[in-house]
C-alpha positions as a printed Julia matrix, in Angstrom:
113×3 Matrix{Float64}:
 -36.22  -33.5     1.21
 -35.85  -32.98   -2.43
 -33.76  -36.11   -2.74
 -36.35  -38.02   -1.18
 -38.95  -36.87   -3.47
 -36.3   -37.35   -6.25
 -36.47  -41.17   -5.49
 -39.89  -41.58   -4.94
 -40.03  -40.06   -8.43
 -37.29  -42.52   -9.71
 -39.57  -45.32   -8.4
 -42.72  -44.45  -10.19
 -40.71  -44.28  -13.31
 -39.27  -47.43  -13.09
 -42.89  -48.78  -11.7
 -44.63  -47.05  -15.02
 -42.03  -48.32  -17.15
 -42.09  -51.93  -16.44
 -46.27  -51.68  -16.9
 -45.62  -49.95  -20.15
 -43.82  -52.59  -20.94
 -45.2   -55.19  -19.53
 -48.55  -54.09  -21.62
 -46.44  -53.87  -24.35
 -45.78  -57.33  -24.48
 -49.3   -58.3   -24.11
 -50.22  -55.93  -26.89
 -47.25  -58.16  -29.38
 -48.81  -61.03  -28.16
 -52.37  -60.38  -29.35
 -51.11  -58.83  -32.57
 -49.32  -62.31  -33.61
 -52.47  -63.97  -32.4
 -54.69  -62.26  -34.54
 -52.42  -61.9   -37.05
 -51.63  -65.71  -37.0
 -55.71  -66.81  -36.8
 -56.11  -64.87  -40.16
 -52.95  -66.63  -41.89
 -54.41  -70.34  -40.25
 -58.74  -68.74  -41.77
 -56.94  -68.25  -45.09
 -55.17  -70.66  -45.64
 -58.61  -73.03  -44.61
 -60.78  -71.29  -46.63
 -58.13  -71.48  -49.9
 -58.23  -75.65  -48.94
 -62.08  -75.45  -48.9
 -62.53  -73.8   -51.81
 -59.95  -75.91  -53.77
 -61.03  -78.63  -52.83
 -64.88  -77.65  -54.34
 -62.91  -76.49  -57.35
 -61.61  -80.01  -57.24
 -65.03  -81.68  -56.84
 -66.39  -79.76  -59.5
 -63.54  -80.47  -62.27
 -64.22  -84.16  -61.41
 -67.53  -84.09  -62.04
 -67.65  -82.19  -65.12
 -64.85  -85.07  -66.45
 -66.49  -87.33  -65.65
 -69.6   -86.1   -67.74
 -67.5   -85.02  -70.55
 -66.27  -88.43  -70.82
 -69.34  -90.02  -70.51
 -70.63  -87.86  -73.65
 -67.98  -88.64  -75.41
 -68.54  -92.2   -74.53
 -72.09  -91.82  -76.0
 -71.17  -89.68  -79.31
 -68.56  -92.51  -79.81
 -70.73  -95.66  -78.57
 -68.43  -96.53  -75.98
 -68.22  -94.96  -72.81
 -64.92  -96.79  -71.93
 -63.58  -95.07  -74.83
 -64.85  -91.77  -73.3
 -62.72  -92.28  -70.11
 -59.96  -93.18  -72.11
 -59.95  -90.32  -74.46
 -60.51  -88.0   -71.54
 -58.07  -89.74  -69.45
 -55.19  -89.53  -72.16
 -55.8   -85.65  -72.43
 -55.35  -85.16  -68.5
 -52.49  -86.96  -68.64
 -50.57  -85.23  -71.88
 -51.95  -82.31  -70.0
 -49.82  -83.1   -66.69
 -46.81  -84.09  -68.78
 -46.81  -80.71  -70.86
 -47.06  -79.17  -67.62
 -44.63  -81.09  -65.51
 -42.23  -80.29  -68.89
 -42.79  -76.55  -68.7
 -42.66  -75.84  -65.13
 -39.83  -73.55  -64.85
 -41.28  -71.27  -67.56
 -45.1   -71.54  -66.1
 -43.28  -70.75  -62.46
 -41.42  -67.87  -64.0
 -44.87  -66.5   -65.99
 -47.08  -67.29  -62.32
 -43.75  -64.64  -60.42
 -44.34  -62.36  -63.3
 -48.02  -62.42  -62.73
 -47.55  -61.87  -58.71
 -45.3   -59.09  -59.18
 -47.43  -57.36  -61.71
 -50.55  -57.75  -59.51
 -49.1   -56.6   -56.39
 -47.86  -53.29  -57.69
């Protein structure tokens, strides 16, 4: 008799261990889920506001050469000017990368501690 009940009670283990694990799994599952829809949110709501930021930067150029244009008397030589300085501002960028990448780490690490 008391081996009988022994495996009875060996069966319910096993039983409530395979639906422990078995809800387990489906617990994992919805933690990467949710975890995954707020990396995918972010990383769409960075892109939207960028690209505003973007929208924004191009229309305040293009009003800052236009005034330039007009304080000048030549709005092509507004968008020129203008044009020049984004460009010697890309190249002074695109030449100090490395130390602008190792100042942006610095800048990480000193905001996440």
């Amino acid at each position: 008799m008391a081996f009988y009940q022994f495996k009875e009670t060996i069966k319910e283990l096993d039983v409530d261990a395979r639906s422990c694990l078995k809800y387990n799994e489906s617990y994992l599952e919805l933690k990467v889920f949710k975890i995954l829809m707020r990396l995918v949110t972010s990383f769409f709501q960075t892109v939207f506001v960028g690209s505003l930021l973007l929208l924004a930067l191009f229309v305040l150029f293009i009003a800052i050469s236009y005034v330039i244009g007009q304080t000048l008397g030549s709005t092509w030589l507004g968008f020129v000017i203008v044009s020049v300085s984004l460009m010697l501002l890309a190249l002074l960028s695109y030449r100090f990368r490395k130390k602008l990448k190792q100042t942006n780490n610095q800048f990480l690490l000193f905001t996440l501690v």
